[in-house]
Every structure is written in C-alpha cells, then in structure tokens.
N, C-alpha and C positions, 0 to 999 in steps of 0.2 A: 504494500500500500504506500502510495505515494504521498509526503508531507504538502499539502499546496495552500498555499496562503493568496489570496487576489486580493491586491490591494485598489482602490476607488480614487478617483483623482476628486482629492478633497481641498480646495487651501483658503486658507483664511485671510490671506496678507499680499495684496498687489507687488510683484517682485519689479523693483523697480531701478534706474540707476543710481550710482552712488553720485551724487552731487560733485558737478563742474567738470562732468567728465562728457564731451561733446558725442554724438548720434551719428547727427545727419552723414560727416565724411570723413568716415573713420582712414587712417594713415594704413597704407600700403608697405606690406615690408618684405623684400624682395629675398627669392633663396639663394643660396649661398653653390646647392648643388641642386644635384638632380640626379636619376638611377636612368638606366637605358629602357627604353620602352618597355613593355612587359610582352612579350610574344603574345599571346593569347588575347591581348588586347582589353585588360582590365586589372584594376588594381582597387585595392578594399582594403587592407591593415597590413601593417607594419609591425616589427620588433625590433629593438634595439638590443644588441652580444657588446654590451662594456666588455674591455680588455684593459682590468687594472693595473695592469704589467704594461700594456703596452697602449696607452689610448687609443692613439690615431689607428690603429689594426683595430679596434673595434668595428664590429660586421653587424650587418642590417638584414634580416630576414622576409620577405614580403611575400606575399601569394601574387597567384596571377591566373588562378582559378586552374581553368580546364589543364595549364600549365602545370600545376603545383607549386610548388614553394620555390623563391631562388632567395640566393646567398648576395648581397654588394657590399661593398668597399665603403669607405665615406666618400670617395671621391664617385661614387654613382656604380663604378663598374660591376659587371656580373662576375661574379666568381663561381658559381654552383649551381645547378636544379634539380630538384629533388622529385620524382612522381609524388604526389600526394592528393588524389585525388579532382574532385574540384573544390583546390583549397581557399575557402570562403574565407577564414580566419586563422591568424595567427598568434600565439603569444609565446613567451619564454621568460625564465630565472635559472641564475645560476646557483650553485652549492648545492643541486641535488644527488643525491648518494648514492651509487649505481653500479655494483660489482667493486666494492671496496674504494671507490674517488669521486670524488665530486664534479661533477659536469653540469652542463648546460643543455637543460631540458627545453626540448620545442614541443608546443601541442598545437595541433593544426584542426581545424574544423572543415569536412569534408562535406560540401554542401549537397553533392551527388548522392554517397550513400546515407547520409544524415549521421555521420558518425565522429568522433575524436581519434584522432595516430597521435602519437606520440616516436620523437626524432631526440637526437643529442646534435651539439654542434660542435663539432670540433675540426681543427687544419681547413677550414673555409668549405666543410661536406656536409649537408646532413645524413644523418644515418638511422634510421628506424630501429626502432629499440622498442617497440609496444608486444606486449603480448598479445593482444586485438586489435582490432579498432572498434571501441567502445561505442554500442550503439546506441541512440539516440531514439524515441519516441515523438519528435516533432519534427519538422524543417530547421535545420541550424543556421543563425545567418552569422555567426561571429565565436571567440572564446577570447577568456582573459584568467588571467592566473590568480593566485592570490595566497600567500606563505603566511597562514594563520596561529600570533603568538602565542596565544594560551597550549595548543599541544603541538606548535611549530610545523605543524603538517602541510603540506602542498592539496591545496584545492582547483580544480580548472573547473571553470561559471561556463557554458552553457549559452547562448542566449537565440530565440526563437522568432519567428515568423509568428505564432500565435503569443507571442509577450512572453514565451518561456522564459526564467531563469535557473536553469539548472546547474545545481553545483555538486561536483564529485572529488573525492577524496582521491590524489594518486599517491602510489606508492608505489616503491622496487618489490618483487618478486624474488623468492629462493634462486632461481634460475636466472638473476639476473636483468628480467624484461622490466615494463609498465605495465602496470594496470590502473584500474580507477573505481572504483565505490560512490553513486550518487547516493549522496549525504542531507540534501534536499530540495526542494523546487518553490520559487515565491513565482507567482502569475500575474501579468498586467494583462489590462487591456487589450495593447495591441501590440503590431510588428518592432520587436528590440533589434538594431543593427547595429549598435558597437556597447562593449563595457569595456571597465579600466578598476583596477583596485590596488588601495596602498596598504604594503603590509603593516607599517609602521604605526598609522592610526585605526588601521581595521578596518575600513570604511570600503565599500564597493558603490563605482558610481556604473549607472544604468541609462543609455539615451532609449529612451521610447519613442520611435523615431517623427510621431505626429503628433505627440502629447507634452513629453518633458522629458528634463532630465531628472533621475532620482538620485538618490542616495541612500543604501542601507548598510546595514552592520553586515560585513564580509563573515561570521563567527556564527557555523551552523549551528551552534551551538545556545545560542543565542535568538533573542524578536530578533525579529529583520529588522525595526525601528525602521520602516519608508518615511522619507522628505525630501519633500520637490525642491528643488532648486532652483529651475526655469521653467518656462512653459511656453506656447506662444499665444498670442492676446493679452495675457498679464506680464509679460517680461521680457525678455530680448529675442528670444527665438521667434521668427517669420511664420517660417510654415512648418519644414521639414527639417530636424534634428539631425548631423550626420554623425562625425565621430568622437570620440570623448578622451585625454589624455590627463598625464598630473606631473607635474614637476616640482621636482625636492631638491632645494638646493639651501642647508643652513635654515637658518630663520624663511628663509623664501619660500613657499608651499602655493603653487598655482594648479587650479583644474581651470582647464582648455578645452572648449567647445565648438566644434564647427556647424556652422548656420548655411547647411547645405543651398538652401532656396536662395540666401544672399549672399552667399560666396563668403562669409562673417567667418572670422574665428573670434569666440569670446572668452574672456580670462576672468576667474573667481578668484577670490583670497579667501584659502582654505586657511588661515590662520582668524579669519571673522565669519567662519562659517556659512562659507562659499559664498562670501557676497559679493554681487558683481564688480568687474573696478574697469572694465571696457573691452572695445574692439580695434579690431583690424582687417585689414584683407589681403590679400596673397598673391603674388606675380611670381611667376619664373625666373629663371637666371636673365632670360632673353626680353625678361618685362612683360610676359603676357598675363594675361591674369587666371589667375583658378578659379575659372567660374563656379563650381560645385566641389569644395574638399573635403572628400571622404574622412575615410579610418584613418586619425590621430596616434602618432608614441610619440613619449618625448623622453627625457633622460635630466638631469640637473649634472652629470660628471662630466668634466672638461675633457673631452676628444680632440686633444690638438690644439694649432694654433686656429684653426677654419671655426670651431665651435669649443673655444675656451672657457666660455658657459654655459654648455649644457645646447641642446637638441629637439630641433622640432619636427617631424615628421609628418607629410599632411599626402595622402593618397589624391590623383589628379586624373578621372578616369578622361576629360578631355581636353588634357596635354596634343596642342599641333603635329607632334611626332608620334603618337602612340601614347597610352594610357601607362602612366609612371609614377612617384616616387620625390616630392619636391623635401629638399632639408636644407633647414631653417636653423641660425644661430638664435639661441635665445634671448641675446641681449639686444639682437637687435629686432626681434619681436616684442620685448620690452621695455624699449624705448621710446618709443613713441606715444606712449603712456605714463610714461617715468615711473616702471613698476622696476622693482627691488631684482635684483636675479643671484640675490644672496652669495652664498661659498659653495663652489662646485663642491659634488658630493655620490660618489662611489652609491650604486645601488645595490640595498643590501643581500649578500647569497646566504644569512641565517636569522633565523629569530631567536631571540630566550625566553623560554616560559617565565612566567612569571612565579612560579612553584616545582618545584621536581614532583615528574610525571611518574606515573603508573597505566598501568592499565587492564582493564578486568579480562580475567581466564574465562568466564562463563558468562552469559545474559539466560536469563527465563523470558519464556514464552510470554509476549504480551496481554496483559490484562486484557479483556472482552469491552468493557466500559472505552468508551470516547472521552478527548479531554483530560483534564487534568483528576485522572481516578488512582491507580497505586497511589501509596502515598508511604508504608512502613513494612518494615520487615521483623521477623524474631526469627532466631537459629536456633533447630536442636540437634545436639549432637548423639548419635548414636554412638555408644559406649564399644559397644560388640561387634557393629562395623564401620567403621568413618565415614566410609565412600556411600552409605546410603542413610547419613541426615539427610533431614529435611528441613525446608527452609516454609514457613508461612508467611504471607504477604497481602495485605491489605488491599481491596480496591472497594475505595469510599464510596461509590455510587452500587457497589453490587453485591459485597459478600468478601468471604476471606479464600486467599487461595493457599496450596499446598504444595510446593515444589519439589522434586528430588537438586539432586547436583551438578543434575546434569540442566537444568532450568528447566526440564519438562513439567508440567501440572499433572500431576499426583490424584489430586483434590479439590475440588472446587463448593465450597457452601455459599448457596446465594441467601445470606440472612440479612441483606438488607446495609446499611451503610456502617462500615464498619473503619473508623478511621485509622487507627494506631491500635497493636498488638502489644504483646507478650508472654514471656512464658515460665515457668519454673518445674524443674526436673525433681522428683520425690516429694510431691507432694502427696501425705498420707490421707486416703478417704476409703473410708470400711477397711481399715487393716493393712490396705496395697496402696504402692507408692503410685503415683498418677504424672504426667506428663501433666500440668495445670496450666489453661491458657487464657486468657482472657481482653476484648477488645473493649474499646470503645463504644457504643451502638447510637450515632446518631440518629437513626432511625427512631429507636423507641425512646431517646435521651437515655439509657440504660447503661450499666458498666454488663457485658458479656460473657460466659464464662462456657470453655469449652472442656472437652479431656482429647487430647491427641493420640489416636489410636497407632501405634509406631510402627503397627503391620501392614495396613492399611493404608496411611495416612489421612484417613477421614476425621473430621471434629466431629464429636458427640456433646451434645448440647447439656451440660450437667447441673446448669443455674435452679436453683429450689425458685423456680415459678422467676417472671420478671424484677430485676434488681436495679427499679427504678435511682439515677444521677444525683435528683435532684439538681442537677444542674441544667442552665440553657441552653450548652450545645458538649455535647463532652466530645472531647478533641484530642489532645495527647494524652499517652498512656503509658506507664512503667510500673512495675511488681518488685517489690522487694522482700526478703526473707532476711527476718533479725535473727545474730548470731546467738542475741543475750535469751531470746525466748523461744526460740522455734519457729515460732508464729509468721505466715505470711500476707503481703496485704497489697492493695493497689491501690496507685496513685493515680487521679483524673483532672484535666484541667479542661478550667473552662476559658472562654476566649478573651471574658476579660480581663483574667490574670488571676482569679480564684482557684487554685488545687487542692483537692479534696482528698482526705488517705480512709481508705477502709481494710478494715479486718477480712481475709476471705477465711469463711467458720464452716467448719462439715456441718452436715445435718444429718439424721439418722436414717434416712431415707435414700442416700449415698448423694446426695445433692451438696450443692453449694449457694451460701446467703455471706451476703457483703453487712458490716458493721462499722460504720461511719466511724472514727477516731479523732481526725482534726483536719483543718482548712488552714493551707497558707498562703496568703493573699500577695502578690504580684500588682505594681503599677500598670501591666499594661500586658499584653497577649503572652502566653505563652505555650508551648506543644512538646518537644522533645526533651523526654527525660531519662535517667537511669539509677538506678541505686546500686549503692557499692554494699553486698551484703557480711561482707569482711568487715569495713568500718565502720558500718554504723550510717554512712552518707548516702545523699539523695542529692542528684543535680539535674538545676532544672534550668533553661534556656528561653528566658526572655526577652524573645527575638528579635524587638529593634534595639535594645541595650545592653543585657550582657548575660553571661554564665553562672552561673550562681549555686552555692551549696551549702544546705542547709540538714541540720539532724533527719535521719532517716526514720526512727523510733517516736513513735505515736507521744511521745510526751516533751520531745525534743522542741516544741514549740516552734514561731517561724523567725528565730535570729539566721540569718544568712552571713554569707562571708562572698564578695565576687570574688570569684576564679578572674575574668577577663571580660573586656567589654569591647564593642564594638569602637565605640571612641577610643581609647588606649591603644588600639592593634590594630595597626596599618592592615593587616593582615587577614582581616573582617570584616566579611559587610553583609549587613543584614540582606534577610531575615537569617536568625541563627535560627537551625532549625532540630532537623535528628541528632542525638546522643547517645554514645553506648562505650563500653568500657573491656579494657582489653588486660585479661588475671594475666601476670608473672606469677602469680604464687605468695604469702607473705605480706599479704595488704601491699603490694607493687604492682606496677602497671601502666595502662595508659587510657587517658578519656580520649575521646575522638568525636569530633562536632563538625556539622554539617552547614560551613558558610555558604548560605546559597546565593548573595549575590552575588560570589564572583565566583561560584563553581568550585570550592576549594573545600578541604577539611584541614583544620586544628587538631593539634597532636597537644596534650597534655599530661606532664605526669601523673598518677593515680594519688601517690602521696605525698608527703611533706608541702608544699605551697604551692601543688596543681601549677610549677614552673613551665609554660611555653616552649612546645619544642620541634616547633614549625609546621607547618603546611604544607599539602599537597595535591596534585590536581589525580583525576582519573581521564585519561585521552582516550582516540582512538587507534585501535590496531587497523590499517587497512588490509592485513594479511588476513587474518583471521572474521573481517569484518562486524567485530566487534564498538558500535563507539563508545565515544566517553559517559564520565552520568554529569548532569546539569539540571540544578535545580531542585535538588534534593531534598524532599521533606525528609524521611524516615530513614533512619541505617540500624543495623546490629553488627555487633563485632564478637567473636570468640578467640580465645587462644588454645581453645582444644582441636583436634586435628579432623579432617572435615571430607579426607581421602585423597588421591592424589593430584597434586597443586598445591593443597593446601593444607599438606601436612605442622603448617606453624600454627593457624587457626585463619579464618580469612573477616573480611568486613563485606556486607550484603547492603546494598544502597538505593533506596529508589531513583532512578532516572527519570525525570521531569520533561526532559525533550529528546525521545529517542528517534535517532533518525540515524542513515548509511544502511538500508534506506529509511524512510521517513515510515513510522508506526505509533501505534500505541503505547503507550508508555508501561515500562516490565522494569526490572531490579538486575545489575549487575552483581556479580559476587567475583571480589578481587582477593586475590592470596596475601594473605601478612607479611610473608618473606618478600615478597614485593615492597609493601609498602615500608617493611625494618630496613629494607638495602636502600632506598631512598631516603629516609631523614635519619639512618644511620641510629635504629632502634633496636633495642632486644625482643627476641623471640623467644618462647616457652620452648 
C-alpha cells in the first residue's frame, strides 16, 4: 500500500516582490559557455560532477532523451554517451559507497520505460551499476536526489506527469549493484517537471509546472510540511513553471527558478524563507536569447577561473544550432541584482546524523486500523524458549494484538480501544502463577485485565466483571510489583496529568478486581511510564516538560524528583513519550524514552542520578527493507534474551510513520547489542 498524501493549493498571502527591486526589464546576463548541440535534439536537466581535487575537470552530465545521457567539459565539449534510455532526467552526488569506495552516483529517469538506472561516473564514462531499472507506476518527467541527515541515507524523488512525487531509498547491494526502496509518494494536482533538494536544510523544492512552486520536508520520515513559494496570478510566475535549482555558497543560499513562458529566471533568498529578491533573462554566448529555459543545476564551488563563483546551468531546447546546455557564472547572474554570491563552497559527498544510528532486525505485520492506531508494546519473555516470546501490541482504535519474533500476528482481540499495555510474569491466581496483563480500555474508560495464554498466544479476558477508571480518558499504562510486599498494581493516566495506582486483588472466583490506592497529579499530559520493581521507582513522562520519578509504593505519596527535561537537553523535544527500563541485574540498568519530536530515544542510567547517556536514532536498512520508527508513542525494552538477534534483550517501539513502502503503522523490534555498541552500553 502506497503512502499518498494530495496536497490542495491553499495560500493565504499574495506573494509579492521585495520592494525597489524593478519588473518590467529585468537585466540580461549573458553565458559564459555552452555544450554542443544534443544529437537527439533536446535537452531537459543537467548535473553538475564537482572535482575537488581538481575544479576546472569538473564534468556536466545532461540527457538528450532518445540519446541518453552525455558527459561535457566546462568548456561545453562532449566527452561521453551513455545509452540510457529516453533519458528525461538526470541527477547525481558524490561519497556514495559502492564495493568498498566512494563514487559518484548518477540516477537517470527513463521516460520511455517509466523507470530509474542508476550509473557511476568516473575517467569522463558513465557506467551502469543498477541492479534494475527500478520501475515506476506513472509517466516520469524528471528525478532529483536528496542525502537525508537524520539516517544519512540517499533518496532519488521521482517526479510525475500526474503530480507524482515519489521518493525511494537507494542503497548498494551485497553484490555490489543499486537498488532502491520507494519510501513514499506526496501527490499534486498536476504535471511536476523538475525538483531540486538540499541536503543540508532538508528541504525538497517541487515546480508544478502550471500551478507553483512548493517546498516540503525532503525527510520521509517526517509531514511533508507543503508551502508555496510562487504561483502564477499571485506572484512572479506567468504561466508555465520550468526548472528549479539552489545555490550554496557560505552565508549565500539562492533557489532559482525559470519562468518558462517568459524566458525569466527568478532568485529567492533561502536564508528569509524563499523570498523573492528578482529577475533576469538569459542570452547565449552569441547574445541570442533563451526564449524558454528549461531544467536548472547550479553549484556554489568555484570551477576555475571561467566560474570562480559557482554555476548556472539552464537547459535551451531552442538554441539556433540544436537544442543544448547554456552555463552561466554566478556572479554574474548576481549582479545585476547586487545579490551576495557569498564563499564558494564544495558540495557536500556526506551527512552526520544527528545521533548514532541503529537499526531494527525485525518489523511486525501492520496493525489493521488506518491512521494513527499502534500506539504501545509489552515483551514476554519465554523462559524455556527465547526464540518464541511474544511481543503484545496495542492498536487504539481496535483491540490488542499478539506477535511472535518473527513480527507475524499470533493473536488478534478486537476488544475495542485499547491504548497502552503491560504485563507481569508470576502472577499468583488460584494457586498458579499467570502471565498478568493489563490495558488501558478507552472504550469502556476501564483499566483491562487479560491472562496471556503462552501456548496459544490468545488473551483471556480475567477482569471480575468491568473495572471501571474513573477517569476521563485513560491513556498511559504501566504495572509495577513491590519488592517490600508482593503485591502488584497499575498505574493509569489521564490526559490531564492525573495518575491513578490501583491494587490488582484475586478474587475467589479466579478473576481479577482493581483497588484504587493513590492519585499523583501532573501539571499537564502525560502517557509513558515504567516502574523499576527492584527500587521501589515509578517514572512517569510529562511530555511537553520532563521525566520525572516518583515512589513507586502506594504510600510513597507524589514528591517527584526530575530525571531531565525537555528545556535542559538539547537532546529533546517533545512530546516525551514511551518508557521502559533495561535490568543489569543489582538495581542497574538503563531507562530509555521515547523523544518523539525528533525521532530519537534517551538512554538513562537506572540508578544513582538517572545521569544522561545519550541518544539514538533507529534508520532505515535499505537491504533488508526494513525502515526506521518515527514518532513513537509506546516502546518496551528487556535484557532477557529474546532468540537469535537478540540474545542481549532487544527494545520493541511503535513506528508512527511507516513507510519503504508506505503502510500502516506496526512496531519495530531492535537488538540491545545494537543499540550497547552505539552509545557504548553494557549488556546482560
């Protein structure tokens, strides 16, 4: 199932010029070079091969359609052509990893079969290096690359006749090749013929070629956050929208647009949030003019003495001699405007996460519910055989489900909205220890109480008759078992920061009744919790502000002590969400919490001052087409062994936006030893 989002051309605010910056006759600026006609007699997009080592040897990739792709010089010349179809679009980056070294990947868009190839470029050749050519479900009129920092991974956007945006994850293969995983699809309106995106701010710009231009968050992982930039009737675009480029150079951040229907290129200042700052128009070497410039690259690294700031590349399909290839020094494109063309600047071949990465061994089968439904998980571990715990997992709009290891569904009870689990191992009812589980029920407002059948995996429903909340929506959930009494009990919170603890009491009937104990009151939302049943502690996550632990024992009343706050730790950003706590053994260990705005989890010591001890993200495997989790209400974590993978203990997380490709939302389960070799943790 496909992720697709259609966004509506909505705007509020006449996009307009920036004051004293003249319309009517906009300044002509003349190119510098020019590429040899295209055989084929047409030309669409460009790519620029920086050569850091060597500038001026930096090489220009262009299609020319039924031709395929060819290689030139800055000086125009043809060096190379490659078959590739009828290559409609090109793009490329360099530092991707590829049989042990870093190269320079090309992805071509093949408008013939509707497909993506994948090429490297090296000594002025392309050479195909794709495992397929990745097929397409629309007309492709274009692609653009885009090196995304949170798990550094290379994505190629896709862009469609029917306003496709589709974006796919590439990655090297065992064997050396490419391949590629669509990760997800956002939909316009209408026909999209060129995108461009920066890795650096994350941002993917989009021309829709008779509407506008967009901008969204490049980071599938993420909204796509659309916003118009231009349009035509409210802003500088005429009629027809052609190609879209960006320039980095220092302090200087330009997006470039060409106004096909008026032969216009127009420059934004991506440092005020793309706002306009003017135009221009485009002549030849020979002074003719570009009546219509297509597909846009540009570059900010000084290539020589010819383009010592940086590069403009504007497609010219009626060039007097054949359909070619006009390049443009930047400075003197931004001159005539007196715009900035800052410090030339190398385009970058890597990104850094912002966290040391992981990434999950296993996914389960998508919850049934649309929308935002998983929400939490609880792990039991099988004593007698690791490899077949089971994992229970929440979906709030339908009932709780029951996973093996392998992420297959077990067991499915549709009892209605069940937000937040948990569970506890020996619990004594008629004599015999019980697998004790118990949900949230916003359904009935009720606290839920099941027995985990461990042969089976089915829940039996054991609550002695309905064991009304009393509260107005119960939401997070966590069990704890005192070491001082036996006794085990749950914790329930409501959403405006009130948590309730009850006693879970047998009945003689072999059922189960809740006994209210105490309320500790919260300024403001909270959901994710865990009790440490070694110490005595309960930590609970007040998720626009902070971490917090308070006595876990019914009389412990509600003095708290914060662990970490969202303001204090860069490191954080709300909503804090799932919680769950990882035994060493010894009252040691670690808590683990669920930052979901930026997709990360906090590592905490267990004991002594709950000391900070970093962060981490969960990405995606493109090998295994696994992706990352975002967005994470609910996680559990163990350190007992869980079968193989995960013989340290693993952590089980709900993913919020799962996509590669785009589905319904299911629960990762990542291995410990993963995440101890990342921030450099002890394992059981």
């Amino acid at each position: 199932m496909k992720l697709v989002t259609t966004i509506g051309l909505l705007v509020g605010t006449a996009l307009v010029p920036a004051a004293g910056i003249a319309q009517s006759q906009p300044a002509t600026v003349t190119a510098a070079a020019e590429t040899q006609a295209t055989p084929g007699g047409d030309a669409n997009q460009a790519a620029i091969a920086v050569d850091p080592a060597a500038p001026e040897a930096s090489r220009i990739v262009t299609t020319a359609e039924g031709k395929g792709l060819q290689v030139h010089a800055l000086d125009g010349r043809l060096l190379d052509t490659a078959e590739a179809g009828e290559a409609v679009g090109v793009a490329l980056r360099g530092g991707f990893m590829l049989g042990g070294a870093a190269r320079t990947l090309v992805v071509s868009a093949d408008g013939a079969a509707n497909t993506l190839r994948f090429f490297t470029l090296g000594d002025d050749r392309l050479t195909e290096v794709g495992a397929r050519a990745v097929p397409l479900d629309f007309a492709v009129e274009n692609v653009c690359l885009f090196r995304n920092a949170p798990d550094a991974a290379l994505y190629a956007i896709a862009v469609g006749d029917g306003g496709e945006i589709d974006q796919w994850m590439v990655y090297a293969t065992p064997d050396g090749k490419v391949d590629a995983r669509q990760a997800r699809r956002i939909t316009l309106p209408t026909k999209i013929k060129h995108c461009v995106a920066d890795d650096v701010s994350g941002k993917l710009y989009v021309a829709e070629q008779a509407t506008g231009l967009w901008r969204f968050n490049g980071d599938p992982e993420t909204d796509s956050s659309p916003a118009l930039i231009d349009a035509p009737r409210i802003g500088q675009i005429s009629e027809e929208l052609g190609g879209v480029a960006l320039y980095n150079a220092g302090a200087a951040r330009w997006l470039i647009a060409s106004d096909a229907s008026t032969g216009r290129l127009f420059l934004y200042d991506r440092n005020k949030d793309d706002a306009y700052a003017g135009a221009v128009t485009l002549a030849g070497p020979g002074g003719a003019a570009v009546k219509e410039p297509g597909g846009l690259a540009a570059t900010g690294a000084a290539l020589g003495s010819a383009f010592g700031h940086g590069l403009l590349i504007a497609a010219d399909e009626d060039a007097a001699g054949g359909a070619n290839y006009k390049l443009v020094g930047f400075d003197a494109l931004a001159a005539p405007l007196g715009l900035a063309v800052g410090t030339p600047e190398l385009p970058p071949t890597s990104v850094a996460p912002r966290f040391p990465t992981v990434t999950a061994r296993v996914e389960t089968v998508p919850v049934a519910a649309a929308g935002d439904a998983a929400d939490d998980p609880a792990i039991w571990h099988n004593p007698a055989d690791p490899a077949a715990s089971l994992i229970i997992g929440t979906d709030k709009k339908a009932g709780l489900y029951v996973y093996d290891m392998q992420g297959k569904v077990v067991h499915f009870a549709p009892v209605g909205r069940m937000n937040n689990v948990d569970l506890r191992d020996g619990f004594m009812l008629d004599g015999k220890p019980i697998v004790l589980v118990t949900a949230s029920d916003r359904t009935r407002k009720a606290v839920a109480i099941y027995r985990l059948d461990t042969a089976t995996g089915a829940l039996i429903d054991i609550a002695d008759g309905l064991q009304p909340s009393g509260l107005s929506d119960p939401y997070g959930l966590c069990m704890y078992r005192s070491a001082k009494s036996g006794r085990s009990y749950v914790i329930v919170s409501d959403p405006d920061g009130l948590n309730r603890q009850w006693e879970l009491v047998s009945r003689p009937n072999g059922k189960i009744a809740i006994r209210q104990v105490r309320d500790i009151r919260f300024g403001s939302q909270t959901e994710g919790c865990v009790a440490d049943d070694a110490n005595g502690a309960l930590y609970i996550a007040e998720e626009d502000v902070a971490l917090w632990r308070v006595g876990a024992e019914p009389k412990a009343g509600d003095t708290r002590k914060q662990v970490d706050s969202v303001a204090a730790n860069p490191s954080l950003k709300d909503d804090l969400e799932g919680v769950s706590l990882y035994d060493l053994g010894k009252g040691r260990g670690y808590l683990v919490v669920s930052s979901q705005g930026n997709n990360s989890y906090a590592v905490y010591d267990r004991d002594g001052t709950n000391a900070y001890r970093g962060s981490f993200a969960v990405v995606a495997d493109g090998a295994t087409g696994i992706d990352g989790i975002s967005e994470t209400d609910g996680l559990d974590v163990t350190s007992l062994p869980l079968g193989p993978g995960f013989e340290k203990g693993a952590m089980v997380a709900q993913d919020g936006r799962n996509v590669l490709p785009g589905e319904k939302q299911n629960f990762k389960i990542v291995s410990w030893a993963d995440i101890a070799a990342a921030l450099k943790l002890e394992s059981r």
